[in-house]
C-alpha positions as CSV (number, residue, x, y, z in Angstrom):
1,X,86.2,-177.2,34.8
2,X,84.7,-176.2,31.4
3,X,85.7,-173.4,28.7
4,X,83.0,-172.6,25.8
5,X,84.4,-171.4,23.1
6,X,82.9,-168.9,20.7
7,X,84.4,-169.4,16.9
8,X,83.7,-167.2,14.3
9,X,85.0,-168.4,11.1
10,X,84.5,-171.9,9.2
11,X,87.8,-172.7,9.8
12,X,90.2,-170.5,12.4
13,X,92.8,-170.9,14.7
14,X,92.1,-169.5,18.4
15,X,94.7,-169.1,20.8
16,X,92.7,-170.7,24.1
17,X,96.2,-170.6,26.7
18,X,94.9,-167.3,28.3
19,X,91.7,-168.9,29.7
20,X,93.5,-171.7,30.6
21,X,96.1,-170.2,32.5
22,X,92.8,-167.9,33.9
23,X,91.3,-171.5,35.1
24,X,94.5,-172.2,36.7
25,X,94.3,-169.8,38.6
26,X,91.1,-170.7,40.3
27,X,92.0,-173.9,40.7
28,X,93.8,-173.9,44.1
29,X,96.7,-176.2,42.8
30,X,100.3,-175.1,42.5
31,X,102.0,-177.9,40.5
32,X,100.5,-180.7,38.5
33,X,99.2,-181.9,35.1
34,X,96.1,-179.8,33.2
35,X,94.5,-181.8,30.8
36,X,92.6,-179.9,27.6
37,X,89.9,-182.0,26.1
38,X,87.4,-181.0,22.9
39,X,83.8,-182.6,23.2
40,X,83.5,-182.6,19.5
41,X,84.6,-184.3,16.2
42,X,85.2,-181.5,13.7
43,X,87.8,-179.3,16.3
44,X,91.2,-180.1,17.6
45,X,93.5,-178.7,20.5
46,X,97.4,-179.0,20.2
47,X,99.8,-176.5,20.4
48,X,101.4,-173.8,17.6
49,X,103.0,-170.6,17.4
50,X,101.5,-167.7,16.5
51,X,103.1,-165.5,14.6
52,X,101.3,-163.5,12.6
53,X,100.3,-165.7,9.5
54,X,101.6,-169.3,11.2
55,X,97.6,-169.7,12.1
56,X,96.7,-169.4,8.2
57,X,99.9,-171.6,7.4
58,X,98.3,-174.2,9.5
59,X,95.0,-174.5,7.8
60,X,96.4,-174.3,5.0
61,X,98.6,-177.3,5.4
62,X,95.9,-179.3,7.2
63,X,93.3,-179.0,4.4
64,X,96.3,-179.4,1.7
65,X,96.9,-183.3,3.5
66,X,93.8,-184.0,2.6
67,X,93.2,-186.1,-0.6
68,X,89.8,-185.4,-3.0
69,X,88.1,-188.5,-3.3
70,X,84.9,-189.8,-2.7
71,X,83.7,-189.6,1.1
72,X,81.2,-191.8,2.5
73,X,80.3,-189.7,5.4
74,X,76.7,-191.0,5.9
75,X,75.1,-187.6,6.5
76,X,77.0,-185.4,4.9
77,X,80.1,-186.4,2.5
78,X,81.7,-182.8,2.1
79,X,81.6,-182.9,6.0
80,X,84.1,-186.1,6.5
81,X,87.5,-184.3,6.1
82,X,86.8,-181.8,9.0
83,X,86.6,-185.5,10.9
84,X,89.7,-186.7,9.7
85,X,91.5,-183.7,10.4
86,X,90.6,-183.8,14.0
87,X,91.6,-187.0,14.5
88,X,94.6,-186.5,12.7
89,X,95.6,-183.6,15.3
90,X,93.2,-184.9,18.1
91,X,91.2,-183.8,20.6
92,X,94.0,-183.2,23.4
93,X,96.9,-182.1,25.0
94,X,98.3,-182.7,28.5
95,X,100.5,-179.8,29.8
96,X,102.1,-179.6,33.2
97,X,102.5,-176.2,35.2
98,X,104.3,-175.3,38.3
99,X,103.3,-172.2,40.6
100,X,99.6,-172.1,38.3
101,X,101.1,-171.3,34.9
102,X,101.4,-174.1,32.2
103,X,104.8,-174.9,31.3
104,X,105.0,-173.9,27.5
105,X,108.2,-173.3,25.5
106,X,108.7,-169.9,24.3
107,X,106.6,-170.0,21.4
108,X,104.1,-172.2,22.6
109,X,100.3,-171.2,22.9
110,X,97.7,-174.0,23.3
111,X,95.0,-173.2,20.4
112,X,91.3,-174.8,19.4
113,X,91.9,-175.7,15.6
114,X,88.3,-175.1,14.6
115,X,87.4,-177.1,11.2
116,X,83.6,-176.8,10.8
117,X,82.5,-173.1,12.3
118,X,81.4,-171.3,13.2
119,X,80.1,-173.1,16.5
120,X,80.2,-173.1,20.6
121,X,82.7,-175.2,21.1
122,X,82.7,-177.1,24.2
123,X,86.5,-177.6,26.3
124,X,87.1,-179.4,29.2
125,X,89.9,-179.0,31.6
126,X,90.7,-181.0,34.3
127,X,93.9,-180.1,36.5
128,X,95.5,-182.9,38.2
């Protein structure tokens, strides 16, 4: 199964669990494993809460790791910390779910950590 992914700013935090759960759903599964995957190098899935302003918190904390220094990304230096960051936070999260909803904590929302929007991004599920 596939989600793609409108994002509207350069960098944004978009809370994705509602279409997940929606593909769930459809899937015909009860119980088992879903497994979120990004097709791309400069966007990240994981898991936050969203409370109002944690989003903003989060980019700004990624992009404060970051050191300045002199990036040898071949095409496009300025371009090779929006790598880094998605590898840092990675392109994945498995998450089980019983009776078709995904078993998330309280506070939990799976999110797309968009780094170098706006784009279509490309998500695949795949429920096991």
């Amino acid at each position: 199964m596939r989600l793609t992914i409108p994002t509207h700013k350069n960098k944004e935090v978009i809370d994705i669990t509602d279409d997940i759960e929606e593909l769930l759903e459809d899937a015909g599964k009860e119980n088992g494993m879903c497994v979120i995957f990004a097709q791309h190098t400069t966007c990240a899935i994981t898991t936050a809460d969203l409370d109002p302003g944690t989003d903003l918190d989060l980019l700004d904390a990624l992009v404060g790791m970051l050191p300045e220094i002199a990036y040898r990304h071949p095409h496009n230096p300025a371009h090779a910390p929006d790598h880094i960051l998605s590898s840092i936070i990675g392109p994945s999260v498995s998450i089980p779910f019983t009776k078709k909803r995904l078993e998330l904590g309280v506070w939990q929302r799976v999110i797309l950590v968009e780094l170098d929007g706006p784009r279509t991004r490309d998500i695949v599920v795949t429920i096991l």
